[in-house]
Structure formats: C-alpha cells, structure tokens
N, C-alpha and C positions, 0 to 999 in steps of 0.2 A: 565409620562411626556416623548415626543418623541423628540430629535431634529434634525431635518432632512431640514435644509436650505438648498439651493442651491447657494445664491448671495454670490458671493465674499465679497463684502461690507456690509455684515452679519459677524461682526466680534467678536461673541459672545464665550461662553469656550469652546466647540470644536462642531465641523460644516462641513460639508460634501462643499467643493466649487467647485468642480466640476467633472466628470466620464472620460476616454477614450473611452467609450461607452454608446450610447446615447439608447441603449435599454435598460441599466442597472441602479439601483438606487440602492442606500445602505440606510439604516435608521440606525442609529447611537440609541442607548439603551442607553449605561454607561460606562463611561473610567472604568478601573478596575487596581487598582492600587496595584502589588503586594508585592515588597517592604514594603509598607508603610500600608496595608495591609485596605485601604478603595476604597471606590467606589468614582465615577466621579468627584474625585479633582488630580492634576498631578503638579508637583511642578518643578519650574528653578534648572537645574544640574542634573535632573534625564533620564536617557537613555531613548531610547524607550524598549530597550529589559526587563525593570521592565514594561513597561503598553502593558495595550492590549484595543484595543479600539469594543467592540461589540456590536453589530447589527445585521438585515436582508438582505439578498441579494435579489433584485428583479429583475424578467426577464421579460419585456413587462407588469410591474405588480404585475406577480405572483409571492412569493417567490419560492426560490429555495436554495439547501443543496449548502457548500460553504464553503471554507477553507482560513485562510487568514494571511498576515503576513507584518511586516513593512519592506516596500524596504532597508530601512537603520535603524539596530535594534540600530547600537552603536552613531544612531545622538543624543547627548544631548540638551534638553529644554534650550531655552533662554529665557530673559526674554522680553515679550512683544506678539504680537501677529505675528504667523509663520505658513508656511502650508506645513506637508509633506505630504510626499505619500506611499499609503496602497497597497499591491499588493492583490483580492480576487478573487479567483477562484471559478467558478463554473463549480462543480461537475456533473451537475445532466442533462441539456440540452445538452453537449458534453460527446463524450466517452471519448477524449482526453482534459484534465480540460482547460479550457478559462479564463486567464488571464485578469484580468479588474483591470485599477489602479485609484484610488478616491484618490482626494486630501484632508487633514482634516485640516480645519484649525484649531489651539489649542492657546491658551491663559494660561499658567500653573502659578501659584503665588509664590511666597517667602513663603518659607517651616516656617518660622516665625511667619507671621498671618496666612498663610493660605488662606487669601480673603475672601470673601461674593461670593460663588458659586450660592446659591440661589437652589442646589440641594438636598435638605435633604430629600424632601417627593418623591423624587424618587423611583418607588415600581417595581421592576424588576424581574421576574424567576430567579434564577439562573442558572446560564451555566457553566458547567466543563471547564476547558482546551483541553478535549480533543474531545468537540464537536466541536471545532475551531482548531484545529490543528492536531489532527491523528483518520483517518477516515477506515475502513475496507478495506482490499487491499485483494488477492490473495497472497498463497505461490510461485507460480507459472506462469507467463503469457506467458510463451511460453514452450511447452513440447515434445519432442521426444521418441515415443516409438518405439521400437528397429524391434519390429515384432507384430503379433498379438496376442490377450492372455495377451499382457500383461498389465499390470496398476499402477494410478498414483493416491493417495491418495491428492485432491489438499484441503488445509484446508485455512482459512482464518483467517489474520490478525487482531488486533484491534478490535476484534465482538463490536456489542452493545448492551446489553439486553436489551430481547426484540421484538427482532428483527428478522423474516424470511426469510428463502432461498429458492429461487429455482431454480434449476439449468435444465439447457437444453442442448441437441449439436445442431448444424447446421446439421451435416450428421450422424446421427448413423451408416448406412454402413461403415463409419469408425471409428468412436467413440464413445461410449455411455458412460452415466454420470449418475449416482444413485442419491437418495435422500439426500446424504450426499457428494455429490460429489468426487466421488472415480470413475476413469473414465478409460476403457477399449477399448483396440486397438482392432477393429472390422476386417481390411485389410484396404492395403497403400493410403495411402492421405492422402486430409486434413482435418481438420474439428474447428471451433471457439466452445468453450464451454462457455455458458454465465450463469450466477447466478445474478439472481434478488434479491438486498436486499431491504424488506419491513421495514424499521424503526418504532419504534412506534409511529411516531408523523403521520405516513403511507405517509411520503416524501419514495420515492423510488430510488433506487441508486445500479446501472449496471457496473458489473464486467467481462471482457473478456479474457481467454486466447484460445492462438492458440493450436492445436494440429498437430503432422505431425507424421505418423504411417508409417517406415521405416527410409529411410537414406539416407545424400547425402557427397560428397570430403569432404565436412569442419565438417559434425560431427562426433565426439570423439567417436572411435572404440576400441573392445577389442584388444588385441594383440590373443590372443584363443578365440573362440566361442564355441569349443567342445574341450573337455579334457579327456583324458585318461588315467588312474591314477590305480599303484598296490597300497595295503593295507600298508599303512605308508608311502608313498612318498609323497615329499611339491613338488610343483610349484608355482610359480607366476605370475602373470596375470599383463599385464600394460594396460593402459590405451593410449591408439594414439590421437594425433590432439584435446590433451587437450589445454583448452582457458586458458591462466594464473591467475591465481588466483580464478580457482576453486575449488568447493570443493568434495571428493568421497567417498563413503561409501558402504558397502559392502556385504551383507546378503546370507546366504545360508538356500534353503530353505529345508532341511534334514541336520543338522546337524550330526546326527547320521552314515550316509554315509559319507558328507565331508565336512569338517568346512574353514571359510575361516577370516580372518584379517579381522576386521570391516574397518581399514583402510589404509591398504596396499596392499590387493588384495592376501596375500600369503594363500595357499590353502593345508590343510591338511587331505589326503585317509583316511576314519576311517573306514569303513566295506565295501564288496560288496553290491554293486546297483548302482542304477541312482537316481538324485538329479539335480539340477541347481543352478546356484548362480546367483543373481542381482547386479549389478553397480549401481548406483545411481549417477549422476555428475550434480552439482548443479553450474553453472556460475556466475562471479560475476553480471551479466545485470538478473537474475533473472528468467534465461532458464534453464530446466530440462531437462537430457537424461536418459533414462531407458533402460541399456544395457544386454543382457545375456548369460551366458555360462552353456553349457551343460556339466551336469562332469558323466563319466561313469566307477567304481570303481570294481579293478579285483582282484583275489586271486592269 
C-alpha cells in the first residue's frame, strides 16, 4: 500500500499536498515511529525528531538517491489534521544537492486508542537510518599539494556495502588517481578528481574534489622547507597562514635519520643522511595541504 495524494483536500493519515518543485514527486511508503518503536501510526505530543516519514524521491519520474530531513524537528503533533514541511534533497541529478520541500499532511491520534489507521497489511522493505540520512562523502574535497611527488591518500566516508568506486582525474598531467584513490602531484595546476559510486541497488552517485599542485599568498607554508641539522640537535618547524581551527600532523619519512612530533612539528637529528618530513593541515571547511621539508643530517 502507497500513499501518494496530491489534493490538499485529501486529508487522510499522512499525505504528500504539495512540492516546491513541479519536476519532483515524493511517494510517501510508512511513517516510522521511533520512539514508540511501530510503523505508520504517529501520536498528539510527539516531536517530529522521534518520526521519520519515508519514501521515493522522483525526478521527471525516475527515482533518484536522496537525503532528507524535517524542516522543524522540535514541531510537536497536535491534535487534528496539520501540514508541515520536509526538506529532501537530491543527491544524484546535482553535484551540489537540490533542495526540494513537500509539504505532508499528518493526522496523528491520542496515544490512548491509538485510532483505526487501517495500516496493518502494510508490507514494506526495510530501510536503515542511514540510507536517509548519511550517505558516502569524501575525506577531502579540496587538496593542496606542495610540489610534485607528492600525495594524498583521499578515503571515503560512510561506505556502503556493496558498493564500487571509481575514481578518475580531469588532467593527470597534473594529477593522477589510482584504484583506491591515493592521488599524486604530477606538475602545478589544477585538476578535479571524481569517484563514481556504483551502489547496489546500481543508483550511482558522484563525488568531487579539486586538486591544486603548488601554492598560492593564503596557503599555510612551512616556516623551513630545507633543514639542516648535526646529530642530536631539535628544531622546530611552524606552520604560516594557518586557517583557525585546523588541524596538523606530522610524519617523517626515515625516522632513523630524523624523527619529528606527530604534532608539534619539533624535529629530532638521529643519524647522518637525508630524509623528509610531511605536514599534513587539514581545515575545518574540509581542505587538505600537503606540505614538505627537506631534512639533511651531518656528523
């Protein structure tokens, strides 16, 4: 059983009365009531942030993947018949998700009787929480690497099994991207790396981040890029035109030559040679820079 009315004056237990967009259609499945821990009955005095109301998202149609949430989680149920409004995005026809708000009209009864819903042969899939709510992201959607050589291991959020990647650059003369997406500065510019996720149901869904191989005034520089260091002396490394509230870490890649604070940047000569060490500066908007210094270790 679907219920997917459109007339306002269809004022049955919950009902779709009308879209912001006329290309969009939602099919309403089953209120899901967690609280109280049954399906498509919803009771006077209860929030919306206890119900979640799910369905299909349709575009010209077709459906399409879709994320969604109530504009006002802390409105509580009155009693009688009321219509708020659902914010549901869709993911899958924008790179940037599109906002569409449906109004639901709802009807919820006195937690006492209960009502005659008339919904008991309801036979529905089940659906996680978090196929409606947290959907696979990127560590990463915008990345800086320092020079060439070097790279950024970018992993994703949220997976869902099941489900395949693949990943591509826009320009590999400046950045190329592996099977696992681990992606290496080629020479300076720019270049978008995108990863197609194939889900199981094979809905597909496109993930972007930019890349910029070099450097410009506003990004976060070492204070040293090359260092020179006897056997047992510390230095410390700072970090410039850092963005507030990010965050740094710090990896040396021989420690046996010279080991470095995973996160302070101070830098300890352990034997002669050369080595380097990595920055790592992670922003709080969710930008990467991948900084490096050269350490070169005397007797």
């Amino acid at each position: 059983m679907f219920i997917s009315l459109v007339k306002a004056e269809d004022k049955c237990d919950y009902t779709v009365v009308k879209s912001s967009d006329s290309e969009y259609s939602f099919q309403i499945k089953r209120v899901r009531n967690f609280k109280y821990n049954t399906d498509n009955i919803f009771y006077v005095g209860q929030k919306l942030s206890e119900i979640n109301i799910e369905g299909d998202l349709y575009y010209n149609g077709k459906i399409t993947f879709k994320r969604q949430h109530w504009i006002d989680k802390d409105y509580t149920l009155k009693s009688g018949y009321q219509e708020i409004d659902l914010i549901v995005y869709d993911i899958f026809n924008y790179y940037y998700e599109k906002p569409i708000t449906f109004t639901i009209g709802l009807t919820p009864v006195e937690k006492e009787t209960k009502g005659n819903q008339n919904l008991e042969n309801v036979n529905i899939e089940e659906q996680s929480i978090e196929e409606t709510s947290a959907l696979p992201s990127l560590t990463a959607t915008k990345i800086i690497l320092a020079e060439k050589g070097m790279s950024y291991d970018i992993n994703i959020n949220d997976k869902i099994a099941g489900s395949s990647y693949k990943w591509t650059s826009s320009n590999k003369k400046v950045a190329k991207v592996n099977s696992k997406g681990l992606v290496t500065a080629v020479n300076k510019g720019k270049a978008t790396i995108t990863c197609e996720i194939t889900f199981p149901n094979n809905i597909k869904h496109t993930l972007k981040a930019n890349v910029i191989v070099g450097s410009d005034e506003n990004t976060p520089i070492l204070s040293k890029n090359e260092l020179e260091l006897d056997v047992g002396e510390k230095f410390t490394i700072k970090v410039e035109n850092l963005i507030k509230g990010s965050k740094i870490s710090w990896k040396s890649n021989n420690k046996k030559i010279a080991k470095v604070g995973s996160a302070n940047g101070k830098v300890t000569a352990i034997s002669e040679g050369k080595t380097y060490l990595i920055c790592t500066v992670t922003t709080p908007d969710n930008e990467v820079i991948i900084l490096k210094c050269n350490v070169t270790v005397t007797n």
